[in-house]
Steps between C-alpha positions, in 0.01 A plus 500: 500500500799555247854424637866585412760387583873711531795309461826712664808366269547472130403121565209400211180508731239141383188606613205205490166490676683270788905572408698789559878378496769829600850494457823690643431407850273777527169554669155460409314814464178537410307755397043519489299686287121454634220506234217346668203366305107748517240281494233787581111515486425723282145736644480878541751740571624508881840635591741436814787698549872341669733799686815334486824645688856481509738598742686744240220713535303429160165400512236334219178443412370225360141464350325164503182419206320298744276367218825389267718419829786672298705754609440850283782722583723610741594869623760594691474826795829578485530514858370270782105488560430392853103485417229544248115555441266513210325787421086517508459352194803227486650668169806650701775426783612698694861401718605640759913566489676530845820589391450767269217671696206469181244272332439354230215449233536269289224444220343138382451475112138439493566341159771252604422517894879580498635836597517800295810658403451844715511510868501777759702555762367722794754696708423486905662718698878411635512288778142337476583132425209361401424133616100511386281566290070526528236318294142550516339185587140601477486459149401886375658765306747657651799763420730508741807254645639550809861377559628478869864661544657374835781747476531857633450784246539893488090474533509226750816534728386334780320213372348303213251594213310414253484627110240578363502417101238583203501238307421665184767754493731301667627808762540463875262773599562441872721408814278423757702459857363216671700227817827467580505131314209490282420125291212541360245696319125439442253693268152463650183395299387877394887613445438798732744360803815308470617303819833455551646249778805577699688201597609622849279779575209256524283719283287587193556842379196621333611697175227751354555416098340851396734709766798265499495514851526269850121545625517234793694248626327125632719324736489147452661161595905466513702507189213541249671404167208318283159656349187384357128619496144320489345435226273787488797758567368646805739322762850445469721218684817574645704214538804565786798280522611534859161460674353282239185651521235661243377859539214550354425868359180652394628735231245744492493560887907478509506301827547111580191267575671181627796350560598108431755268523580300220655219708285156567499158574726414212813746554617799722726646202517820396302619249706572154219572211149600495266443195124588384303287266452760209100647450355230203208546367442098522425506842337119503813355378744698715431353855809689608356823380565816768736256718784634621863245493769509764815330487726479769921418520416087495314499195160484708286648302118664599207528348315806740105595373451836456148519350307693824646855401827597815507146677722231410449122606687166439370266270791254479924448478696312323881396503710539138857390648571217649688460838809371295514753299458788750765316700736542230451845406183531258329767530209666331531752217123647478183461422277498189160412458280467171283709348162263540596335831558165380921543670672651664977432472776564717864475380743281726851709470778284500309233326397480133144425625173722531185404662166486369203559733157330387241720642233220451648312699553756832311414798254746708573586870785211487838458391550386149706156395836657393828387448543395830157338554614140539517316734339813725222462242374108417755479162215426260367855556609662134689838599425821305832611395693369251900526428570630190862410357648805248802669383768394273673142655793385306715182539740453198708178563781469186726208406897583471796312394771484720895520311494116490152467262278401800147670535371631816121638540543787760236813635627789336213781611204505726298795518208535776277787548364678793139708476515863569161643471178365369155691367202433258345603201177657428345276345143496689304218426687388173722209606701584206600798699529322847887453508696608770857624518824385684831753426790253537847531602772245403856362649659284233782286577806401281707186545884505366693227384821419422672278175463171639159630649546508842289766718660826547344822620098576462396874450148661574391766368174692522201629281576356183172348455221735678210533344066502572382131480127525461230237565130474494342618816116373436481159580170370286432155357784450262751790605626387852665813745870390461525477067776617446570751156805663454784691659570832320832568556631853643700777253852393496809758574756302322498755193609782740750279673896417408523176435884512513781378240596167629837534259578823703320529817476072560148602598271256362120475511448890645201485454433339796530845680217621297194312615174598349294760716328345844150528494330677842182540446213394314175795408206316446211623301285353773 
């Protein structure tokens, strides 16, 4: 981390590794340039991409090497991107931008797994603020993204839609008029249906991808928001947040088979995430593989077995936050599992701590040692998550003289960080690859003196050191689950800021009101 340090008067400014003395009676003010040390493994080439926002309404991208830990460029949208999706085969991005009623493709440099220097931006029409966009979670070829609009259109004026977008040419080639508040949309296993939940309709509208038409409607369980599918494809899981219940679809016959709540023994929350472990091809290492996860508004999280094709049953629960924390605020962010089904993580916002699940060590028909196991478990029993510690912490203490020669050591900044989002690579079975990802905001703190050193006012100011701290994910022999790497720090919008004159406007520091962006969201390769 490189410092420096602004002095505010024409007084000669000694800087040592433990001194700073200031003159004039003026106040300390500092000012931190982050350049955090890489120490990545080097294996393969896996990419994650960070959407970072601001509330100016400019949006970047940032691409992560996963094998190099390093960040490899950023790209800005121009506009704010409330959500984004790779394409089929992981080379593009596509964002979808609220405000200005379009999306965005963005291209990864296959050469530097950075972004190219082109982009497209696709035109929706007026009025559709988009808030989603599709991915195809089966694993095939596909062509088409579909990007859910929850405003009215000239199409659409009485509710929601969905647009339908060729990937190769990069054209909208239709509006497809779906619920009045439409959240989601779904591309099923053979790409000839799309289903799209409506938040308070309580339904599934069935979209006909050749005809771009609504074919049927499935009503399900209340305030369906979440959406997942088995391993083979053929049913899909509807997660709904008022209920919190489970509808189970057959997608081929268009109609719900069952019907389960994802409360138990452990917590009566509300459900807020729904995962799948991902189709692998090493099936006797991945005992997780075709479960389905739940996690609810505690942190309780679920692990639900999904391997007799339309039933669901519970296998076992676990608790991620403790009763302190949820107390004071914490809640979950999401939930992301790994690739083989060695983990599972779930951010803690508010904290600058995620949570590593080890599936080894989850229990069958029983609830798993957690966080709060002891003393309602005997305290020997060894939990299976772990709390991971990451972001950028600062504590810079300083020594001043005061007018009369005598030194004081005093805490000039703190800076803690707060986890926004967390996700995982793609690595498979290559522990090299196994890292996981926790998008970080920050809220750094200034303390002001005056000449003889004596406390003044403190300052805080946010998001000047956000970034994507990444840690190994595979626990194995010599690589325990919470090792930490690096934290790759977030584009910075000082260079389009004012920094003011301090000789004309007395504004010092300005760049303070130019934080770097604040990363949302996390895409995975997973």
């Amino acid at each position: 981390m490189k410092v420096m340090w602004k002095a505010v008067c024409a007084a000669v400014l000694l800087i040592t590794a433990t001194t700073i003395e200031i003159g004039c009676g003026e106040t300390y003010r500092p000012i931190a340039v982050p350049t955090p040390a890489t120490t990545g493994n080097p294996a393969g080439s896996e990419t994650e991409v960070v959407l970072n926002q601001r509330p100016d309404g400019s949006s970047s991208a940032t691409n992560i090497n996963v094998s190099g830990d390093t960040n490899e460029g950023n790209k800005s949208l121009g506009n704010v991107a409330s959500a984004a999706a790779f394409d089929y085969s992981r080379t593009n991005i596509f964002t979808a931008n609220t405000a200005s009623d379009s999306v965005t493709q963005l291209y990864l440099a296959t050469s530097t797994a950075g972004f190219a220097s082109n982009t497209n931006t696709i035109l929706l029409e007026a009025g559709s603020k988009p808030i989603g966009i599709s991915f195809q979670y089966f694993g095939t070829t596909y062509s088409t993204e579909y990007v859910v609009n929850s405003g009215k259109t000239s199409s659409c004026p009485n509710s929601g839609s969905i647009g339908a977008i060729t990937q190769a040419s990069a054209e909208l080639k239709a509006t497809i008029c779906v619920g009045a508040t439409p959240v989601v949309a779904w591309i099923y296993k053979d790409q000839t249906k799309v289903f799209v939940l409506d938040q308070t309709e309580n339904k599934v509208y069935v979209v006909n991808a050749s005809q771009s038409k609504v074919t049927n409607k499935i009503s399900v369980g209340s305030g369906p928001f979440k959406v997942t599918q088995s391993a083979d494809g053929n049913y899909v899981y509807i997660l709904n947040g008022n209920d919190g219940s489970i509808s189970i679809i057959d997608g081929q016959a268009e109609k719900v088979v069952g019907t389960i709540t994802t409360t138990n023994a452990l917590s009566s929350a509300l459900p807020v995430d729904l995962a799948q472990d991902v189709q692998y091809n090493e099936t006797t290492k991945n005992v997780q593989y075709n479960h389905i996860w739940v996690m609810q508004a505690d942190g309780t999280v679920s692990v639900l077995d999904a391997n007799n094709p339309g039933t669901l049953s519970w296998i076992t629960s676990l608790s991620t936050i403790t009763t302190a924390q949820y107390n004071a605020g914490v809640r979950p962010t999401n939930l992301a599992l790994m690739r083989d089904g060695t983990g599972a993580y779930v951010g803690l916002a508010g904290t600058d701590q995620i949570v590593g699940i080890d599936t080894s060590k989850l229990a069958t028909n029983a609830i798993t040692p957690g966080v709060n196991s002891c003393p309602t478990l005997p305290c020997s029993v060894v939990p299976a998550t772990t709390a991971v510690t990451v972001g950028v912490h600062r504590s810079v203490n300083a020594s001043y003289k005061d007018t009369g020669g005598t030194s004081h050591s005093v805490l000039v900044e703190t800076t803690t960080p707060k986890v926004t989002w967390v996700a995982v690579s793609r690595g498979g079975d290559t522990s090299y690859l196994s890292k996981a990802y926790a998008a970080t905001t920050t809220s750094t703190t200034y303390y002001y003196y005056d000449a003889n050193v004596h406390p003044t006012t403190n300052a805080t100011y946010p998001n000047l050191y956000n970034g994507t701290t990444v840690v190994t994910a595979a626990a194995s022999g010599t690589t325990p689950i919470n090792t930490y790497i690096t934290t790759i720090m977030t584009p910075s919008d000082v260079t389009y800021c004012d920094p003011g004159n301090p000789v004309v406007s007395g504004v010092y520091d300005g760049q303070k009101g130019c934080p770097s962006m604040v990363p949302v969201t996390v895409l995975g390769r997973n």
